[in-house]
TORKOL-4160 file (C-alpha; in steps of 0.2 Angstrom, whole numbers, padded with zeros to 4 digits, m for minus):
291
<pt num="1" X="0000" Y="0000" Z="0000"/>
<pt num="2" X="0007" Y="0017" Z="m0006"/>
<pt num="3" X="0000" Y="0028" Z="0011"/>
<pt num="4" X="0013" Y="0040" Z="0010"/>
<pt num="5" X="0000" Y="0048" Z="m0004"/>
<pt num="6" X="m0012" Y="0053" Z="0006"/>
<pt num="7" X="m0014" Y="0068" Z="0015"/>
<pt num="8" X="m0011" Y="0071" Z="0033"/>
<pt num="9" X="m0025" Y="0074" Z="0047"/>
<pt num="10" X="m0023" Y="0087" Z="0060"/>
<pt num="11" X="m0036" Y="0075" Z="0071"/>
<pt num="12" X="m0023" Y="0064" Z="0075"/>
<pt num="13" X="m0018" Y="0067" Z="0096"/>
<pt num="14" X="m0009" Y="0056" Z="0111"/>
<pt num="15" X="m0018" Y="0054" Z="0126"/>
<pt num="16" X="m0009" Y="0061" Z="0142"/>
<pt num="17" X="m0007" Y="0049" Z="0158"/>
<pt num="18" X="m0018" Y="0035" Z="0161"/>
<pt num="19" X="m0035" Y="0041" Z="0165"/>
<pt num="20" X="m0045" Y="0032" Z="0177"/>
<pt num="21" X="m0056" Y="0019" Z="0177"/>
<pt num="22" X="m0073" Y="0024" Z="0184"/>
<pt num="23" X="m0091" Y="0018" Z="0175"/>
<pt num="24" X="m0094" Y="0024" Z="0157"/>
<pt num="25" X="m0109" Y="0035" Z="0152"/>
<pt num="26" X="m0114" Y="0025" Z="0137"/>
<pt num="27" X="m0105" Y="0010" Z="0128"/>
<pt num="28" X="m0087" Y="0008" Z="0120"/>
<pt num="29" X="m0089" Y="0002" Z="0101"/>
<pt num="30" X="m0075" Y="m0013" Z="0104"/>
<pt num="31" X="m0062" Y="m0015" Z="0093"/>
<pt num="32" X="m0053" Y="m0030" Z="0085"/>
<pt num="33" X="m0042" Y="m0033" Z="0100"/>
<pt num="34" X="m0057" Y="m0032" Z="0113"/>
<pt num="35" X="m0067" Y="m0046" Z="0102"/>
<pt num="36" X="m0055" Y="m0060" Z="0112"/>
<pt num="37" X="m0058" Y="m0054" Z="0129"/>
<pt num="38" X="m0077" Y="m0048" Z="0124"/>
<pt num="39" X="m0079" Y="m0068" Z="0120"/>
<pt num="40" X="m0070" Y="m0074" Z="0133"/>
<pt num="41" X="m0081" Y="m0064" Z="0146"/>
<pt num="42" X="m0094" Y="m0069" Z="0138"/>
<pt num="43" X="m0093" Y="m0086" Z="0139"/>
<pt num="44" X="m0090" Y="m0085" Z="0158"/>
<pt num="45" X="m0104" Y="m0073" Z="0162"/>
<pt num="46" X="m0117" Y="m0074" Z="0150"/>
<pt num="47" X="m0124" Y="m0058" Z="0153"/>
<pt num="48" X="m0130" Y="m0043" Z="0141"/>
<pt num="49" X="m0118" Y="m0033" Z="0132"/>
<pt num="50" X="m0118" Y="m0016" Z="0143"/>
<pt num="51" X="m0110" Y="m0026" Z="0158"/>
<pt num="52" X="m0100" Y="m0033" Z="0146"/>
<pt num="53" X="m0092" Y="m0019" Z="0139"/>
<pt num="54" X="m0093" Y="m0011" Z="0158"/>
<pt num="55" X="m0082" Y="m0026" Z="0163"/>
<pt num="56" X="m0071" Y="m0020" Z="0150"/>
<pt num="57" X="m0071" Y="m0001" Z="0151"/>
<pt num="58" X="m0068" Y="m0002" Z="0169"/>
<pt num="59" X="m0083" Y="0001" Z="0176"/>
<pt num="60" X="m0102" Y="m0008" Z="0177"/>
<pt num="61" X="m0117" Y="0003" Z="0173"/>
<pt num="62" X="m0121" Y="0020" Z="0166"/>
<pt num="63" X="m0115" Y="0033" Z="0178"/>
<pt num="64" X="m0105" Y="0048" Z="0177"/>
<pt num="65" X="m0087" Y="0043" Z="0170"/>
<pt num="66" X="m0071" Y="0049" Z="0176"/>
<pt num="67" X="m0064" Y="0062" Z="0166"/>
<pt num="68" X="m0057" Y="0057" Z="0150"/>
<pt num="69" X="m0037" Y="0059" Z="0147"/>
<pt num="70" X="m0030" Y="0076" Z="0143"/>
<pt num="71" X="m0020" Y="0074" Z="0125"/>
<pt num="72" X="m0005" Y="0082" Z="0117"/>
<pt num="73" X="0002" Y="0084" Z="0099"/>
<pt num="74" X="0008" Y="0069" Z="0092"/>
<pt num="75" X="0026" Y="0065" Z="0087"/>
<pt num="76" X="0025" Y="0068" Z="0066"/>
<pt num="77" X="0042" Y="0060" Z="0067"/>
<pt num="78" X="0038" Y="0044" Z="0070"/>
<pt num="79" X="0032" Y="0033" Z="0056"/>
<pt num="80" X="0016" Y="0026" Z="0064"/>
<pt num="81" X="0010" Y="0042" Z="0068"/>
<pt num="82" X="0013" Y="0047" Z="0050"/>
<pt num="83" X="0003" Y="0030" Z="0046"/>
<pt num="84" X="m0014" Y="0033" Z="0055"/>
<pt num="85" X="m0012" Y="0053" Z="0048"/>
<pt num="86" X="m0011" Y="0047" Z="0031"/>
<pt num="87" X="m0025" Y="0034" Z="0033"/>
<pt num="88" X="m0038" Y="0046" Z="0045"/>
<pt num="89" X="m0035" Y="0058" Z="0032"/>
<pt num="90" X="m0041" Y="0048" Z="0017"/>
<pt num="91" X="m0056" Y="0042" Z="0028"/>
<pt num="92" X="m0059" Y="0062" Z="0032"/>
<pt num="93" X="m0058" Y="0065" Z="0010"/>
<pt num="94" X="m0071" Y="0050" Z="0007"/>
<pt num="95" X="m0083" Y="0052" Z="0020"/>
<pt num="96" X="m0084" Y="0071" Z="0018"/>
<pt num="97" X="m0088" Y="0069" Z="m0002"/>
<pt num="98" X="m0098" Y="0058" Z="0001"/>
<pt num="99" X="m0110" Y="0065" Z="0015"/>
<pt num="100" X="m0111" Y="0080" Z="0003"/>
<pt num="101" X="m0116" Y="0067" Z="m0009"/>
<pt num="102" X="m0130" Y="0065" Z="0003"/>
<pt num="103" X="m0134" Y="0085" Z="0007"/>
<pt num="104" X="m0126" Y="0080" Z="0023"/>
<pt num="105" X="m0111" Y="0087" Z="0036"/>
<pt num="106" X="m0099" Y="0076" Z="0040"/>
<pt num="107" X="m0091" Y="0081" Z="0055"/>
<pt num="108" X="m0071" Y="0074" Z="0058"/>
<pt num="109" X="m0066" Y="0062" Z="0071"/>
<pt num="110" X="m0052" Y="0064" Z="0083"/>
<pt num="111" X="m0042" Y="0050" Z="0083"/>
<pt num="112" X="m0031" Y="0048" Z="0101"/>
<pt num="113" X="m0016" Y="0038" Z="0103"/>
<pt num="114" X="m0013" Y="0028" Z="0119"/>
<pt num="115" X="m0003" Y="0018" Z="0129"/>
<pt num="116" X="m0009" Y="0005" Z="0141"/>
<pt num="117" X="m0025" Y="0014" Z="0148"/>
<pt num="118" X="m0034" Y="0029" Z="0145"/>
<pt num="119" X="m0048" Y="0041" Z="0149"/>
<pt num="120" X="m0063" Y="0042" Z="0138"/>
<pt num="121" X="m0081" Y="0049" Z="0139"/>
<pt num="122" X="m0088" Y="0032" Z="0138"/>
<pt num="123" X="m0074" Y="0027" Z="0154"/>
<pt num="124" X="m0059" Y="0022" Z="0155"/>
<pt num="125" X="m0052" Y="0008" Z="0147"/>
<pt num="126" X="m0037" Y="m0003" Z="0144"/>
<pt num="127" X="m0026" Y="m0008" Z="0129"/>
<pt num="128" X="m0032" Y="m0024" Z="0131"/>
<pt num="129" X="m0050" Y="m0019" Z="0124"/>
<pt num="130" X="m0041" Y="m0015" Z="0106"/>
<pt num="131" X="m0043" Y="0001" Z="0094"/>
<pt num="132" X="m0064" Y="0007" Z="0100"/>
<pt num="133" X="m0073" Y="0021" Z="0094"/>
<pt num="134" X="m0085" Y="0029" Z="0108"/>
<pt num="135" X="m0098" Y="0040" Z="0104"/>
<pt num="136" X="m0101" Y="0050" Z="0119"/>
<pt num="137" X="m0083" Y="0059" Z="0113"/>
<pt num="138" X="m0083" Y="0057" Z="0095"/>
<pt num="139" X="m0067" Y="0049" Z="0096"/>
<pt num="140" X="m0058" Y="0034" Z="0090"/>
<pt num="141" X="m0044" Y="0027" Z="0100"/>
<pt num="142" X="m0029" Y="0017" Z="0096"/>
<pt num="143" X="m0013" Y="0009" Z="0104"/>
<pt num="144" X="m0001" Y="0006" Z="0094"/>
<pt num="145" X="0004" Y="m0008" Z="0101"/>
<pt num="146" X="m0011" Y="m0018" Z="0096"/>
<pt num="147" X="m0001" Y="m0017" Z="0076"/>
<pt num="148" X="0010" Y="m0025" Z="0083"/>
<pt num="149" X="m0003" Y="m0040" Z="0089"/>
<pt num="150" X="m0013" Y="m0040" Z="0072"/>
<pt num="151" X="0005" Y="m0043" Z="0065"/>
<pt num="152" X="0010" Y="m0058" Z="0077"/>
<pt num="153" X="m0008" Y="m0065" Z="0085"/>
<pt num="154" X="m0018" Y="m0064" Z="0068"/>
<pt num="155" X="m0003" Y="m0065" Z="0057"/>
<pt num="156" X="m0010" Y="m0049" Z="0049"/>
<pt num="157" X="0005" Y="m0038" Z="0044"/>
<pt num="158" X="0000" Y="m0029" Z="0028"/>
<pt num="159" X="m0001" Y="m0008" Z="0028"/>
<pt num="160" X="m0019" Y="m0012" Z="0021"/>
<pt num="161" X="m0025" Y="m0025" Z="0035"/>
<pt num="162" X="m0018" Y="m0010" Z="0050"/>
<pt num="163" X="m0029" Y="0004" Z="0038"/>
<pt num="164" X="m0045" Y="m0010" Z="0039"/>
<pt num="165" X="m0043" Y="m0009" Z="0056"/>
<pt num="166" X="m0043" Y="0011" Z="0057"/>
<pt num="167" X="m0056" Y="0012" Z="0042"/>
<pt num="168" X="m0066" Y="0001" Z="0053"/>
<pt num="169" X="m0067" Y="0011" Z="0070"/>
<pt num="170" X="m0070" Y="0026" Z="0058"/>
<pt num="171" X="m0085" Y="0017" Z="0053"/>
<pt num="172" X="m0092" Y="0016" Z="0070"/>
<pt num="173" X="m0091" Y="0037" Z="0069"/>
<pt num="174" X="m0101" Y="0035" Z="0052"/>
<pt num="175" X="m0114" Y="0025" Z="0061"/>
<pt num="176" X="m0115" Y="0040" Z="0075"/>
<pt num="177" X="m0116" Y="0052" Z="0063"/>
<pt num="178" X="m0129" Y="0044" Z="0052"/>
<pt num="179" X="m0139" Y="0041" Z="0068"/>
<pt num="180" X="m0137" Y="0021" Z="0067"/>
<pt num="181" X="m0132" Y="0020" Z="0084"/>
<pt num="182" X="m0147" Y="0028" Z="0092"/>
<pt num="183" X="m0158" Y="0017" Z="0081"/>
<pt num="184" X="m0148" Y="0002" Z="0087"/>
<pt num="185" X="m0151" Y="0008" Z="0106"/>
<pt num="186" X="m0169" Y="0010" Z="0101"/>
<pt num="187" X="m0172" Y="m0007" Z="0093"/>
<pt num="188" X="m0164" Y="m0014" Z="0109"/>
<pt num="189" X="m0176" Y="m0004" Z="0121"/>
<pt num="190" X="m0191" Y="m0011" Z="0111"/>
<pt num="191" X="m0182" Y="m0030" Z="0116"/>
<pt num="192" X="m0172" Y="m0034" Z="0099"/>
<pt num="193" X="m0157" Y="m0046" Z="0105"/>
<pt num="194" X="m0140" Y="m0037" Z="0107"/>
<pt num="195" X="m0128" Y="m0052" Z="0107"/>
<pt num="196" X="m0130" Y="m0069" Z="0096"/>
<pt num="197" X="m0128" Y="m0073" Z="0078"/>
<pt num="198" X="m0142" Y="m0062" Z="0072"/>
<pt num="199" X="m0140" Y="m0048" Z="0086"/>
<pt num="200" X="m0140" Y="m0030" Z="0084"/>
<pt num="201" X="m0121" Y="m0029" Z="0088"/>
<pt num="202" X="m0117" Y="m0042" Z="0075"/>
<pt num="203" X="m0125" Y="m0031" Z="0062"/>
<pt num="204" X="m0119" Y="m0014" Z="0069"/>
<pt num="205" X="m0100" Y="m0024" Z="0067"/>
<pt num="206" X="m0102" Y="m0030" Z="0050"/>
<pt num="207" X="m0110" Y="m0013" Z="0046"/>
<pt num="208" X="m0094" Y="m0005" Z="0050"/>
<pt num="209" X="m0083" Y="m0019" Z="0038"/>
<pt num="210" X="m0094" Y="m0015" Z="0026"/>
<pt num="211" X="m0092" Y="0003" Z="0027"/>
<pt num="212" X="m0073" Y="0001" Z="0030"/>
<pt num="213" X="m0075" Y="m0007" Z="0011"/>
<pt num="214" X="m0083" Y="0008" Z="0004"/>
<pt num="215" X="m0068" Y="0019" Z="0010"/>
<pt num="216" X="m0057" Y="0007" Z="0003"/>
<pt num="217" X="m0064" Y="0008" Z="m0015"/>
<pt num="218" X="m0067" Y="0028" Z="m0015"/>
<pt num="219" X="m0047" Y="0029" Z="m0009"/>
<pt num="220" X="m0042" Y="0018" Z="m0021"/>
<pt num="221" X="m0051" Y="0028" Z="m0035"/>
<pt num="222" X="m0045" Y="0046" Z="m0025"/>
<pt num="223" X="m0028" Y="0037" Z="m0023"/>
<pt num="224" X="m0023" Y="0024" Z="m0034"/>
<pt num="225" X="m0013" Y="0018" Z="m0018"/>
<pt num="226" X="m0016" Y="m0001" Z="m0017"/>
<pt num="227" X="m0005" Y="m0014" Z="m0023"/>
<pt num="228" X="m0007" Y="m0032" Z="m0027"/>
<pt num="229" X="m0011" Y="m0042" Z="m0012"/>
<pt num="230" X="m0017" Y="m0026" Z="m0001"/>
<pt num="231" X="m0036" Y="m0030" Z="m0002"/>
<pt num="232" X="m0031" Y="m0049" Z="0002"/>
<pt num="233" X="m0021" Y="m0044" Z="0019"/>
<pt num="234" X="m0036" Y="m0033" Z="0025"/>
<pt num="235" X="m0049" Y="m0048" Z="0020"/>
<pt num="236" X="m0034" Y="m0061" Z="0032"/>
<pt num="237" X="m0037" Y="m0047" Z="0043"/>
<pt num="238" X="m0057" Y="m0050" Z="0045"/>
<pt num="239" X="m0056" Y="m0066" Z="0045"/>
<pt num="240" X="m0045" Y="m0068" Z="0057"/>
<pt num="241" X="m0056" Y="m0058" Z="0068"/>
<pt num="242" X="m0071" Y="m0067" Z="0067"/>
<pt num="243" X="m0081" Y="m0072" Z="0082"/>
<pt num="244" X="m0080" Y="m0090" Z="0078"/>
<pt num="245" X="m0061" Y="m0089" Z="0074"/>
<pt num="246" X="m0057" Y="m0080" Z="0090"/>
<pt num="247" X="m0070" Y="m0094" Z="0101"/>
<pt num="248" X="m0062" Y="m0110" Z="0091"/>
<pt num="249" X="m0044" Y="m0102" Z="0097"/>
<pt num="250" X="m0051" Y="m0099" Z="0113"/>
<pt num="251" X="m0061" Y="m0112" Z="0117"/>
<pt num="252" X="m0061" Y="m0125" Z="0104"/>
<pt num="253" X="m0077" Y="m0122" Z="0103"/>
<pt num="254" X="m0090" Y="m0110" Z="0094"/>
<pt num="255" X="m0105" Y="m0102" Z="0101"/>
<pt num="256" X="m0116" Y="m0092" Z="0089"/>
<pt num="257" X="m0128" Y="m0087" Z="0101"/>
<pt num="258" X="m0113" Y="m0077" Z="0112"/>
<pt num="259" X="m0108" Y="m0067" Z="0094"/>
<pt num="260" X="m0103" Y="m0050" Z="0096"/>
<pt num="261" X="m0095" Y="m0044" Z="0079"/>
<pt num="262" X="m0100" Y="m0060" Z="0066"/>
<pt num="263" X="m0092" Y="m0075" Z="0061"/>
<pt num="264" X="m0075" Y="m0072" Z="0048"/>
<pt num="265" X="m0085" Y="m0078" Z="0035"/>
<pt num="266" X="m0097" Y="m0064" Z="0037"/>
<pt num="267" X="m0083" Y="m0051" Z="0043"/>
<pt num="268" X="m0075" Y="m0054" Z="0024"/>
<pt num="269" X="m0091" Y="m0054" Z="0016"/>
<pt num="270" X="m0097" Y="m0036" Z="0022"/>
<pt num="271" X="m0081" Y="m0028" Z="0019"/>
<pt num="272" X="m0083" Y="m0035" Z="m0001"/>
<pt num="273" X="m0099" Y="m0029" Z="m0002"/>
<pt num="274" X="m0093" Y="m0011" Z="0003"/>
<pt num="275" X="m0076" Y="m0013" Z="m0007"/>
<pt num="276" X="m0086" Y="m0019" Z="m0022"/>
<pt num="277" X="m0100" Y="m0009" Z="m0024"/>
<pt num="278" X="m0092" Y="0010" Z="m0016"/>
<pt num="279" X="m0110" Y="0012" Z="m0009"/>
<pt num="280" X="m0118" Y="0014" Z="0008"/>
<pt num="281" X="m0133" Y="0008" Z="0002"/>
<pt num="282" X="m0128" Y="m0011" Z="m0001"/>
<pt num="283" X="m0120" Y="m0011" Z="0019"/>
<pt num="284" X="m0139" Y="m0013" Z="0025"/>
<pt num="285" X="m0134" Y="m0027" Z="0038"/>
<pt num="286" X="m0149" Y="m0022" Z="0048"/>
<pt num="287" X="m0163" Y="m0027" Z="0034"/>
<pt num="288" X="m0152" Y="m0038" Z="0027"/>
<pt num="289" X="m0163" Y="m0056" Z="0030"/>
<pt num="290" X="m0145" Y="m0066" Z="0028"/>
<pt num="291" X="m0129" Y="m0062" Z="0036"/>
């Protein structure tokens, strides 16, 4: 992948100290990383989501949150901060034609780097939950460190595959923007299941694949930046992420009705759609009869 083509963001910042742990005042968007420890509590307690993601987050209901990390200017100097730039500054380019496509405002994330733990307005949270977008900051948030896990845990070590992972938490903001996410919490007020293979988080997840495949396909056309073998890296990526992967590993088992983000099967199928067809419209996980 040629990244070093894309322009630079000005929303990339490093969080500050640790920030505390405290309870969260809405729900943390888990990333790839989280998935593992997301199934894993799962399995053990079999309880809904929220406390799952409290567990994770540091905390165990819906109160007032500790305050989030105070951040700082990056270091431009270092290569991986140069990375994410390059890449939140193509998702910044596609999305925003594209909302105005719509008649629509797309508003930038801020995308905070960490180390080990840090302070968010959805709680605090540990590196161990993975790259997680939360929508009570408008923020995505990334440890480095977790590229360095996709490269050695899910033997994903391609440019593209760490750009999924990005496109992927920027997906989430989409979501928020587009008022998904409160349609999600809606759907799960009026009862609709959260967890399981056909659970609302399963099709918020592959929602988010699917639009990291539309990103990919306006940058390419923007860009002309992938090279042979970069769309095969991210879809390893996927698959290596899938719930049933990740419980098989864990486990030696699979349990669909425990699903969080969708099997790898469907992880690779969403993102295709969305890399194929450049369109929003074809990510309609939530109508869609068959994941």
């Amino acid at each position: 992948m040629l990244w070093q083509k894309g322009r630079s963001s000005d929303n990339v910042e490093e969080a500050t100290g640790g920030g505390g742990g405290g309870f969260g005042i809405g729900p943390i968007h888990l990333g790839l990383g989280g998935t593992i420890i997301a199934i894993i509590i799962a399995i053990i307690f079999p309880s809904p989501r929220g406390i799952i993601f409290g567990l994770l987050s540091g905390g165990g209901s819906m109160a007032p949150s500790s305050a989030p990390s105070q951040t700082t200017q990056v270091d431009r100097s270092d290569p991986q901060v140069q990375f994410v730039s390059k890449i939140l500054g193509s998702t910044e380019d596609v999305w925003t034609g594209y909302f105005q496509q719509m008649g629509k405002q797309y508003v930038d994330p801020r995308l905070v780097l960490f180390h080990g733990q840090v302070g968010t307005a959805c709680g605090g949270a540990s590196a161990a939950v993975g790259p997680f977008y939360c929508p009570g900051d408008k923020r995505v948030y990334l440890d480095l460190d977790f590229f360095r896990e996709l490269a050695t845990r899910f033997r994903s070590d391609s440019d593209f595959a760490r750009a999924y992972v990005i496109a992927h938490e920027v997906g989430h903001h989409v979501q928020d923007q587009l008022g998904i996410m409160d349609m999600e919490r809606q759907l799960a007020q009026r009862g609709a299941p959260m967890k399981g293979a056909d659970g609302l988080s399963v099709r918020l997840e592959l929602q988010a694949d699917c639009f990291a495949g539309v990103w990919a396909n306006r940058s390419q056309q923007q860009l002309q930046w992938l090279q042979p073998g970069d769309v095969e890296g991210a879809l390893n990526a996927a698959s290596q992420i899938g719930d049933d992967t990740l419980e098989r590993e864990a486990q030696g088992t699979v349990v669909p009705d425990s699903f969080t983000h969708g099997p790898s099967a469907q992880r690779v199928k969403w993102f295709k759609t969305g890399f194929q067809s450049g369109d929003i419209n074809a990510c309609d996980t939530f109508r869609a009869q068959a994941l």
